[in-house]
C-alpha positions as CSV (number, residue, x, y, z in Angstrom):
1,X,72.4,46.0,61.3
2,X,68.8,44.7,62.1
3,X,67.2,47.6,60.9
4,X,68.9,47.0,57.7
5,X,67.5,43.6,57.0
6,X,63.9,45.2,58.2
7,X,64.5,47.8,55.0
8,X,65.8,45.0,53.1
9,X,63.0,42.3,53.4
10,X,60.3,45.2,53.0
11,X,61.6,46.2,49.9
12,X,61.8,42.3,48.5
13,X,58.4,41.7,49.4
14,X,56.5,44.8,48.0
15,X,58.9,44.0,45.1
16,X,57.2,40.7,45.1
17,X,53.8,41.8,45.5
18,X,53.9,44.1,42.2
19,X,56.0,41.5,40.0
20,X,52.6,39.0,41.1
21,X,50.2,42.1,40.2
22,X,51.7,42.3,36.8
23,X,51.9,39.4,35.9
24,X,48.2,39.3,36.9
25,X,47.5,41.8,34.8
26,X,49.4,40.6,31.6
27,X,47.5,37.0,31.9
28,X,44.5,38.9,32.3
29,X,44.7,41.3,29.2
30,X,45.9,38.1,27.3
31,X,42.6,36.0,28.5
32,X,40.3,39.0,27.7
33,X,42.4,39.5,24.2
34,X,41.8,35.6,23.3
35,X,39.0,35.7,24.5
36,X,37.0,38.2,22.6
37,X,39.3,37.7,19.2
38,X,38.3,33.8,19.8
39,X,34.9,35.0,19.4
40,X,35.3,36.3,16.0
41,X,36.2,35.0,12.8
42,X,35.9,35.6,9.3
43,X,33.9,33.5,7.1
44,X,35.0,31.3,4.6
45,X,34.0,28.4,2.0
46,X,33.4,25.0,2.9
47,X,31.4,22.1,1.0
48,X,29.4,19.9,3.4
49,X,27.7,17.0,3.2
50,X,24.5,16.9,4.8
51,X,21.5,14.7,5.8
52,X,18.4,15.5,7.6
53,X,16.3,13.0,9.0
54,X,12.4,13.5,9.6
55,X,8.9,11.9,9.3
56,X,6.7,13.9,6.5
57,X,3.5,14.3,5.6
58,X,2.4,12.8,2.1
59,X,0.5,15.3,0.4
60,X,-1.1,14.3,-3.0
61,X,-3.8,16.2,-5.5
62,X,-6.7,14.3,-4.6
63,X,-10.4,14.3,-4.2
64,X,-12.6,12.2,-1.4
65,X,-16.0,11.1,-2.4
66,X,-18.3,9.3,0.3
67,X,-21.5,6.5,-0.5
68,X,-24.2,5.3,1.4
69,X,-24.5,1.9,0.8
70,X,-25.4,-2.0,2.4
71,X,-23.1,-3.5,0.0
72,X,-21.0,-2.7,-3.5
73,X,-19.3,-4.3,-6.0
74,X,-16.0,-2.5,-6.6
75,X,-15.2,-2.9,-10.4
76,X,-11.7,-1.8,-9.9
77,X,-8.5,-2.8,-8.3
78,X,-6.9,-0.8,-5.6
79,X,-4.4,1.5,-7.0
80,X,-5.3,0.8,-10.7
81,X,-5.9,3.9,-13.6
82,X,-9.4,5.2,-13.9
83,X,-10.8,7.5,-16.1
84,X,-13.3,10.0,-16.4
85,X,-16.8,8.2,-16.6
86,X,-15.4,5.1,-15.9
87,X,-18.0,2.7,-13.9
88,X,-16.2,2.5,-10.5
89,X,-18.9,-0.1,-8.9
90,X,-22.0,-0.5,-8.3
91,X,-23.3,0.2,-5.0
92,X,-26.7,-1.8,-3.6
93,X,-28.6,-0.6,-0.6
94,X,-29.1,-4.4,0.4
95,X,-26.7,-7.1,0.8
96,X,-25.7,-8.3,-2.7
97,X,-24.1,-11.5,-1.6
98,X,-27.4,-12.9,-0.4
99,X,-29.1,-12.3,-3.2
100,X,-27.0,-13.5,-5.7
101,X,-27.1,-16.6,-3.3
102,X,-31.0,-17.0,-3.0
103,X,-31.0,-16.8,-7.0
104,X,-28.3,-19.3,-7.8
105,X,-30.0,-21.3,-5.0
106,X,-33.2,-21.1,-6.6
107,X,-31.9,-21.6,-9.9
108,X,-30.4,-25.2,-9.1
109,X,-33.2,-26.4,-7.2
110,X,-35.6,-25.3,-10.3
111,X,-32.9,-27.2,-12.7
112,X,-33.5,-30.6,-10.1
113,X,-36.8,-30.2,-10.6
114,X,-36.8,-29.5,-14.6
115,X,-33.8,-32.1,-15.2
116,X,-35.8,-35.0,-13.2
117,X,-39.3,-34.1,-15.7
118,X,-37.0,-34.3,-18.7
119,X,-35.2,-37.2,-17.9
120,X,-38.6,-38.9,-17.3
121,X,-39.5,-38.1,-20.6
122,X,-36.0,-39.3,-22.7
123,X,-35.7,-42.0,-20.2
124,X,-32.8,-40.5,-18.4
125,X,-30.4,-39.1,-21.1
126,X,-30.2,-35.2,-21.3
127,X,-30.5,-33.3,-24.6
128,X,-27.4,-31.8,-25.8
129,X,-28.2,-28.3,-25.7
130,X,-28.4,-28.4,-21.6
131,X,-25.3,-30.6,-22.0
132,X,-23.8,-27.6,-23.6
133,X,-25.0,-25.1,-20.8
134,X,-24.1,-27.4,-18.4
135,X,-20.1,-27.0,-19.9
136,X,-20.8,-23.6,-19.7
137,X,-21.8,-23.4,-16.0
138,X,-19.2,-25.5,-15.3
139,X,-16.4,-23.2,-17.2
140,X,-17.7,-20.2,-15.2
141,X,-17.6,-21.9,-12.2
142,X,-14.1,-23.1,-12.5
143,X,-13.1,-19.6,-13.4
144,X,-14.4,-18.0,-10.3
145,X,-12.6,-20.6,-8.4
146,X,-9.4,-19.7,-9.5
147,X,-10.4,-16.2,-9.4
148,X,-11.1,-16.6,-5.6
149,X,-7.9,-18.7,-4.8
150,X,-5.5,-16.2,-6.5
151,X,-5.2,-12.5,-6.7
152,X,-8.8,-11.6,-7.2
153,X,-9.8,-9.0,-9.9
154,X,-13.2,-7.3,-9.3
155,X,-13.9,-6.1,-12.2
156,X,-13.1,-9.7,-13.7
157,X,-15.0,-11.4,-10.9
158,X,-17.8,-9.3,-11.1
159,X,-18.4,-10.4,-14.7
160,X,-18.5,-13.5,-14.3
161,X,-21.0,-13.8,-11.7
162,X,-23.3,-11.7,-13.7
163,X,-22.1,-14.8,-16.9
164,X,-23.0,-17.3,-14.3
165,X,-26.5,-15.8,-13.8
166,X,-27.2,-15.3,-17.2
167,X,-26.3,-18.8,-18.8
168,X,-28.5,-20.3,-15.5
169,X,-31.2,-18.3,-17.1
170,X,-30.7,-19.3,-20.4
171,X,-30.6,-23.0,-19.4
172,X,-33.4,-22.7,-17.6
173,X,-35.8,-21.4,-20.0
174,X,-33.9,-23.9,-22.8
175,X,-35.4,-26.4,-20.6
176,X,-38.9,-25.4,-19.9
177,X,-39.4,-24.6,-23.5
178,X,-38.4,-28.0,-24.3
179,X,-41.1,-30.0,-22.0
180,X,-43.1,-27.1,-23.3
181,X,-43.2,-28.2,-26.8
182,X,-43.7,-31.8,-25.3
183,X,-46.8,-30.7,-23.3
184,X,-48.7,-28.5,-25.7
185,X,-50.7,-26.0,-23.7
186,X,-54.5,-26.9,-23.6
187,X,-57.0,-23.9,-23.9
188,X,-59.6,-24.3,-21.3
189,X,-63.3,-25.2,-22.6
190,X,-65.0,-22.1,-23.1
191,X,-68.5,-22.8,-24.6
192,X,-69.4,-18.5,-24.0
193,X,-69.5,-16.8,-27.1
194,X,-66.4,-15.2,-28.7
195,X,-65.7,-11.6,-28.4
196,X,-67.6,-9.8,-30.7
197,X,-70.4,-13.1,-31.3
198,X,-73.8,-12.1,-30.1
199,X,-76.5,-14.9,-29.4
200,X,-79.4,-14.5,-31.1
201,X,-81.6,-11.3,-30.0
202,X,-79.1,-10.2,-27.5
203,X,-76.7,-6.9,-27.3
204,X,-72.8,-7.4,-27.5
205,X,-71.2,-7.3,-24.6
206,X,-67.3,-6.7,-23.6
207,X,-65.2,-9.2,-23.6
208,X,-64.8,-11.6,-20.4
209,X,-61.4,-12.4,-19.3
210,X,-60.1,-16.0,-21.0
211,X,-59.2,-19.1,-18.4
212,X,-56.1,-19.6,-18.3
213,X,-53.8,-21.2,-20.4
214,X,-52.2,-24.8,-18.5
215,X,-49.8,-26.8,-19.8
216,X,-51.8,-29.9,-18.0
217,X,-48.9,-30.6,-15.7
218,X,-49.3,-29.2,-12.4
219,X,-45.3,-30.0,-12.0
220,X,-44.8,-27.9,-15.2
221,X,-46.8,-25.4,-14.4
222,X,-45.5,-24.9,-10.9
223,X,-42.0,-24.9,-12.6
224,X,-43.2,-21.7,-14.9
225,X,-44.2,-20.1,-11.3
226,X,-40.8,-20.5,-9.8
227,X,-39.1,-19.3,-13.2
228,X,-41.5,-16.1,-13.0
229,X,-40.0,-15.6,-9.2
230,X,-37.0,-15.8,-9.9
231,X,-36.7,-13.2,-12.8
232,X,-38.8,-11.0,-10.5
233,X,-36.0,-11.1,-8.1
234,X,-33.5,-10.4,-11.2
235,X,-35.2,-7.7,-12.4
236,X,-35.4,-5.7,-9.2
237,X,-31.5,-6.8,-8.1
238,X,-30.5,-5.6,-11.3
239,X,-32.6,-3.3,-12.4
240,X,-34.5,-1.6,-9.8
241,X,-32.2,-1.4,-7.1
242,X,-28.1,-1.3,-8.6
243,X,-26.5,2.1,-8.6
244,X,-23.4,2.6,-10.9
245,X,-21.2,5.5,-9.5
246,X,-18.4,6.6,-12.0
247,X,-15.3,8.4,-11.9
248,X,-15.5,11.7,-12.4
249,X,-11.9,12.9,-12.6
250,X,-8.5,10.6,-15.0
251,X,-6.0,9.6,-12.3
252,X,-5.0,6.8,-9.8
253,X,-8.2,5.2,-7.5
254,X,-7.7,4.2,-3.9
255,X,-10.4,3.0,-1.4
256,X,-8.6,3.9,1.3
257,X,-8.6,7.3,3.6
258,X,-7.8,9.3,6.9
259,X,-9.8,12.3,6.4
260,X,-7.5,14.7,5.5
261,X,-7.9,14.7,2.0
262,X,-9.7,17.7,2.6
263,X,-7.4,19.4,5.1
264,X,-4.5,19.2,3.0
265,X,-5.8,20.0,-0.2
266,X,-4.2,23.6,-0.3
267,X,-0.3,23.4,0.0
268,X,-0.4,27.3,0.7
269,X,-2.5,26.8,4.1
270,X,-0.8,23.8,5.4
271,X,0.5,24.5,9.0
272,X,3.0,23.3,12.0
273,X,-0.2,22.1,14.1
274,X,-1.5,20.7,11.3
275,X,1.3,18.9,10.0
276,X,2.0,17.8,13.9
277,X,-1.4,16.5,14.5
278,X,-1.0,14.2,11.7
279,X,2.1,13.2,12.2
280,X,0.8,11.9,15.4
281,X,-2.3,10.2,14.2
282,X,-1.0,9.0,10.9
283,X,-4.2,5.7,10.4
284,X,-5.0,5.4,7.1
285,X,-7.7,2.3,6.5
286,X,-10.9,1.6,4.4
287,X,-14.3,2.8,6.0
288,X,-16.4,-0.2,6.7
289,X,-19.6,1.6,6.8
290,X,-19.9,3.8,4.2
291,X,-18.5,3.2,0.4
292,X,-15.2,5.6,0.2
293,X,-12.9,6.4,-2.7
294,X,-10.2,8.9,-4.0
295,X,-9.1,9.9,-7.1
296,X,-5.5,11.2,-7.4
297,X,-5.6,13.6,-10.0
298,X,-2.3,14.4,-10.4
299,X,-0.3,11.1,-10.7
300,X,3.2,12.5,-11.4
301,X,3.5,15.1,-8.6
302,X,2.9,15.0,-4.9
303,X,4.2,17.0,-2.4
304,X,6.0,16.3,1.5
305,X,5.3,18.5,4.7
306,X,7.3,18.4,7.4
307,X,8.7,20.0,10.3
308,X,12.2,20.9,11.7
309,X,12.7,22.0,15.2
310,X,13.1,26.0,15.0
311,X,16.5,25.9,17.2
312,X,18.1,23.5,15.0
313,X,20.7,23.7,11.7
314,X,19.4,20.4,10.3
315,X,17.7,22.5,7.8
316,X,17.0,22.8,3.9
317,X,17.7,25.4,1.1
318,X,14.5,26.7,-0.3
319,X,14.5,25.5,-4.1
320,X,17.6,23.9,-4.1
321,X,17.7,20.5,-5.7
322,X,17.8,17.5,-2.8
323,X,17.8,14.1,-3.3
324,X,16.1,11.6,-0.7
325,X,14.6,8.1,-0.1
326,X,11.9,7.2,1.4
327,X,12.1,3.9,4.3
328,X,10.7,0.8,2.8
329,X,10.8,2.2,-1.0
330,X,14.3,1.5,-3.0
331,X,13.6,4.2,-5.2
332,X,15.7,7.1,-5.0
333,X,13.8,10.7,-5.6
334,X,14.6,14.0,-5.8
335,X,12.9,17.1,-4.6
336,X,12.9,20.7,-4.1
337,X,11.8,22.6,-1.0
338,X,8.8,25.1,-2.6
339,X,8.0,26.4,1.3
340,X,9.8,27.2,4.4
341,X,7.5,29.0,7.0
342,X,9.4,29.4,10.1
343,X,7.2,29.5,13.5
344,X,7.7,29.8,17.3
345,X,6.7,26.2,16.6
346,X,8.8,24.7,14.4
347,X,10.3,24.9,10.7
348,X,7.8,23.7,8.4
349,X,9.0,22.3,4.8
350,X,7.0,21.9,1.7
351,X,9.1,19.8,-0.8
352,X,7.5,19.5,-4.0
353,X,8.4,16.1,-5.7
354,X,8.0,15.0,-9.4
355,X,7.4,11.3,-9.6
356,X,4.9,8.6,-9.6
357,X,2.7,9.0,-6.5
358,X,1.7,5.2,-7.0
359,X,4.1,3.8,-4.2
360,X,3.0,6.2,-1.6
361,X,-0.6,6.1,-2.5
362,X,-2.2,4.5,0.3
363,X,0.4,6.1,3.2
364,X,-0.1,9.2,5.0
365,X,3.3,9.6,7.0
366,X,6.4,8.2,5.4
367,X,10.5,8.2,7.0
368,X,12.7,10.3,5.0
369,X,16.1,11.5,4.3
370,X,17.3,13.7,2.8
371,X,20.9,14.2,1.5
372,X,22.9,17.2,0.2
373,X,26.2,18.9,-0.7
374,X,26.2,21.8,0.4
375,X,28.5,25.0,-0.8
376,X,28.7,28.4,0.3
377,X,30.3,30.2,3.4
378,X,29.8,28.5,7.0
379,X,29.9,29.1,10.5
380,X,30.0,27.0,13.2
381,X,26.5,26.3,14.5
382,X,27.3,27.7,17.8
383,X,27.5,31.5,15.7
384,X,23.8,31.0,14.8
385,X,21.1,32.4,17.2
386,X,17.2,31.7,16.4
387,X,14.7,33.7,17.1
388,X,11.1,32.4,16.2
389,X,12.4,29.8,13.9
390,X,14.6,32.3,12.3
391,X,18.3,31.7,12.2
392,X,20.5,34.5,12.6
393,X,24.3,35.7,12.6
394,X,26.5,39.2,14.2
395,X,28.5,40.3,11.2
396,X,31.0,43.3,11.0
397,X,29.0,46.0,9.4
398,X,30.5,49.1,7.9
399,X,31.0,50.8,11.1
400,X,32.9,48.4,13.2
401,X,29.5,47.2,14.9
402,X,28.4,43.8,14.8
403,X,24.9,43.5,13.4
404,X,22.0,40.6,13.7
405,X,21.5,39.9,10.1
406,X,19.0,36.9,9.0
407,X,20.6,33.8,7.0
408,X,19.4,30.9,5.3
409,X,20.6,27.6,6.5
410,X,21.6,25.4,3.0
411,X,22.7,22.7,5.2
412,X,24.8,21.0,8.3
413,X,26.8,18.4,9.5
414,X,26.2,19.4,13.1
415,X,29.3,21.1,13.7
416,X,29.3,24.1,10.9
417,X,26.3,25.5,8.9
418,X,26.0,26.9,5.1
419,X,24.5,30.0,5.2
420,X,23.4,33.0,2.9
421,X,22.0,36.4,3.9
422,X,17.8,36.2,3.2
423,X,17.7,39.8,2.9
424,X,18.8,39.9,-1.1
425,X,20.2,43.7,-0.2
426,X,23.1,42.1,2.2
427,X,25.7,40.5,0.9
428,X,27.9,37.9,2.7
429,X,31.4,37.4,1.4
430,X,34.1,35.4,2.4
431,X,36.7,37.2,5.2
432,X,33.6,38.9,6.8
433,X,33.7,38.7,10.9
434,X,31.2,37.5,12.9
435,X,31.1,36.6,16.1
436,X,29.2,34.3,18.4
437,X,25.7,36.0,19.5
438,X,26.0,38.2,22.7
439,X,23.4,35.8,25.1
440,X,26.2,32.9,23.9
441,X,28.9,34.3,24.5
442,X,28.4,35.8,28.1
443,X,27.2,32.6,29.3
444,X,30.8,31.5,28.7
C-alpha cells in the first residue's frame, strides 16, 4: 500500500514538472512571437505638425570695403538706399572736428574784430547787409541744433556745416570790403621811374617790384592777414586734403561688420564648422579704427544656415515651402530649404528666403522657428537609425529581407517622423513593413 502512494506521488510530480515546462514554453514562443511582430509594422499616412527650433546664421549678398582714415563724414544714414556712384562720405586723414572748430573760432574772433572797426565808423549801428548774414548764421545755427537734439541726419548735417562756413565767409569778406571802400588803399610814394621810363642817357632796366599796397590801418590790414589764414586753412581742409569715396554697387549701406562678409559670400562652400564657429562668436559692431562699410546688393533675398544635430528627426524637407519667424521681428516669412549637407557633425540647412533683408541687416545670428504640416508616410522615430547624419529605415524588400534604405525626414513631432525614400528608384508606399534597426532592437 505504501509503495502505491510512492508510484502515485512520482507520477503527479513529473506530471507537474512537464505541465510547468509547457507552459514555459507556450509563454515563451508567445514573448518571442510579440516580440519580433511588435517590431514590425507597416507604414501608413499621417499629417503632422511640426516645429524646429534653432539659431541661424544670416547670410546676405554683400560686399565689405575697408578705409584708412583719422576722421569721416558719413553722408548717409545707417541702413538707408544707396546707389551706384553715390558719395558715401568723405574721409579726412586728420581730425575734421578740430578743424572746422579752429575756423569757426577764427572766423568769430575776426567778425569782433571787423564788427568793433565798423561800428566805430557808423557810430555803433551795423549795416543791413551783415544784419542779413547775421539772420543767416543764426538760421543755420538753429538748424544744427535741432539736428543734434533729434535723430541726426548726416548727410543733412553735414550740409549745413559746410552752409555755416560759407555764409561766415561771405560775411566776412562783405565786411572788409565795406571798411575797404571807407579806407581807400594808398599807393606807396615811389619817386623811381615807371617801367619802361628811362632817365636821361641811361639803358632800360626790368622792372623793380612795387611797395605794397596798405590800406593805412594797421588794424585793417592785420584783419586782411587773418582773412588770408583762414581761407588757407579752407582751401587745404577742403580742397587739398577731403577724400569722397562712393558707392560702387545699388543696394542697402551698413557701417557695421563681423568679418565674415567674406567667408560667407558662397552659399555652395558654407560648412558645419563654419556655421558653428559663428554661431558661437556672433559680435557684429562698427570698427573704430578704420572707416568700414557694406553694400547689400541683393535687398530682396538673403539666405539662413544652420545646423541640426545628425541623430535627431527635428529636421526639414529640402524645397519644401516652410513658414517661420524670426525672435524680436513680428513679421512672418517664408522659406525654402535650397541645401541639406548631412556630416558626422551635424545637419547643415541652407534656407533661401525672399524678402526685405532690411530688418536683419545689421544681425549676424538670429532665433528661429520654423513651422510645418507635414504629409506623407511615418514611422515612429525610434524606426530611424543615422548613420553620419543620414537617417535611415529596414523595409521589407522583395525577398522577405529587411533592407537599410535612406529617407528624407519632412518633419516630426518627436514621437513619429515623415519620411520618403532619397533614392528616387525606391519607392515607399503605404502597408510596407519595417522594423526597428537591428542595434535597437537587441538592446531591448
Amino acid at each position: 500500500m505504501e509503495r502505491s502512494f510512492r508510484a502515485s506521488k512520482r507520477f503527479y510530480l513529473l506530471l507537474f514538472i512537464s505541465a510547468a515546462l509547457l507552459v514555459a514554453f507556450v509563454i515563451g514562443a508567445i514573448w518571442l512571437m510579440r516580440k519580433v511582430t511588435g517590431n514590425i509594422r507597416k507604414l501608413e499616412q499621417l499629417t503632422l505638425y511640426t516645429e524646429v527650433e534653432s539659431e541661424a546664421v544670416v547670410v546676405r549678398s554683400e560686399r565689405l570695403f575697408t578705409e584708412t582714415a583719422s576722421e569721416s563724414r558719413i553722408l548717409f544714414s545707417e541702413g538707408a538706399t544707396v546707389s551706384e556712384g553715390d558719395a558715401i562720405a568723405v574721409l579726412y586723414p586728420y581730425s575734421y572736428e578740430s578743424t572746422l572748430n579752429t575756423i569757426c573760432t577764427r572766423e568769430a574772433t575776426l567778425y569782433a574784430n571787423l564788427l568793433a572797426m565798423i561800428q566805430t565808423t557808423t557810430g555803433g549801428t551795423i549795416p543791413p547787409e551783415i544784419l542779413q548774414y547775421n539772420e543767416r548764421i543764426d538760421s543755420i545755427g538753429k538748424q544744427m541744433r535741432a539736428a543734434s537734439n533729434g535723430e541726426r541726419n548726416p548727410e543733412h548735417y553735414a550740409k549745413l556745416e559746410t552752409q555755416l562756413t560759407q555764409v561766415q565767409a561771405m560775411r566776412r569778406e562783405a565786411m572788409l570790403k565795406w571798411l575797404d571802400e571807407r579806407n581807400k588803399p594808398k599807393q606807396a610814394e615811389n619817386t623811381e621811374p615807371q617801367t619802361g621810363e628811362t632817365a636821361a642817357g641811361t639803358e632800360p632796366t626790368a622792372a623793380e617790384p612795387t611797395a605794397p599796397v596798405t590800406t593805412g590801418n594797421s588794424a585793417l590790414d592785420e584783419a586782411h592777414r587773418a582773412a588770408a589764414e583762414i581761407d588757407l586753412i579752407r582751401e587745404n581742409f577742403e580742397t587739398n586734403s577731403a577724400r569722397t569715396v562712393r558707392s560702387e554697387y545699388n543696394g542697402y549701406i551698413s557701417f557695421y561688420s563681423d568679418a565674415n562678409e567674406d567667408n560667407l559670400r558662397d552659399i555652395s562652400q558654407l560648412t558645419v564648422p563654419l556655421i558653428k564657429r559663428i554661431l558661437n562668436a556672433p559680435s557684429i559692431s562698427m570698427d573704430n579704427e578704420n572707416f568700414n562699410y557694406r553694400i547689400v546688393t541683393d535687398r530682396t533675398t538673403f539666405y539662413l544656415a544652420f545646423v541640426q544635430s545628425g541623430s535627431s528627426a527635428d529636421r526639414l524637407m529640402p524645397g519644401v515651402p516652410s513658414s517661420f519667424t524670426v525672435k524680436g521681428i513680428t513679421a512672418a516669412y517664408q522659406g525654402r530649404i535650397i541645401n541639406e549637407r548631412d556630416t558626422e557633425q551635424g545637419v547643415l540647412y541652407v534656407m533661401q528666403v525672399n524678402a526685405d533683408v532690411q530688418p536683419l541687416l545689421t544681425t549676424r545670428v538670429v532665433e528661429i522657428s520654423v513651422q510645418n504640416n507635414a504629409t506623407g508616410l511615418y514611422v515612429p522615430v525610434k524606426y530611424l537609425q543615422y548613420t553620419n547624419g543620414v537617417p535611415y529605415i529596414y523595409a521589407k524588400s522583395t525577398d522577405g529581407t529587411f533592407q537599410k534604405v535612406a529617407v528624407y525626414v519632412a518633419g516630426s513631432d518627436g514621437e513619429n517622423a515623415i519620411i520618403s525614400a532619397r533614392d528616387s528608384n525606391i519607392t515607399l508606399f503605404a502597408g510596407l513593413k519595417v522594423r526597428i534597426p537591428p542595434d535597437e532592437e537587441d538592446e531591448k
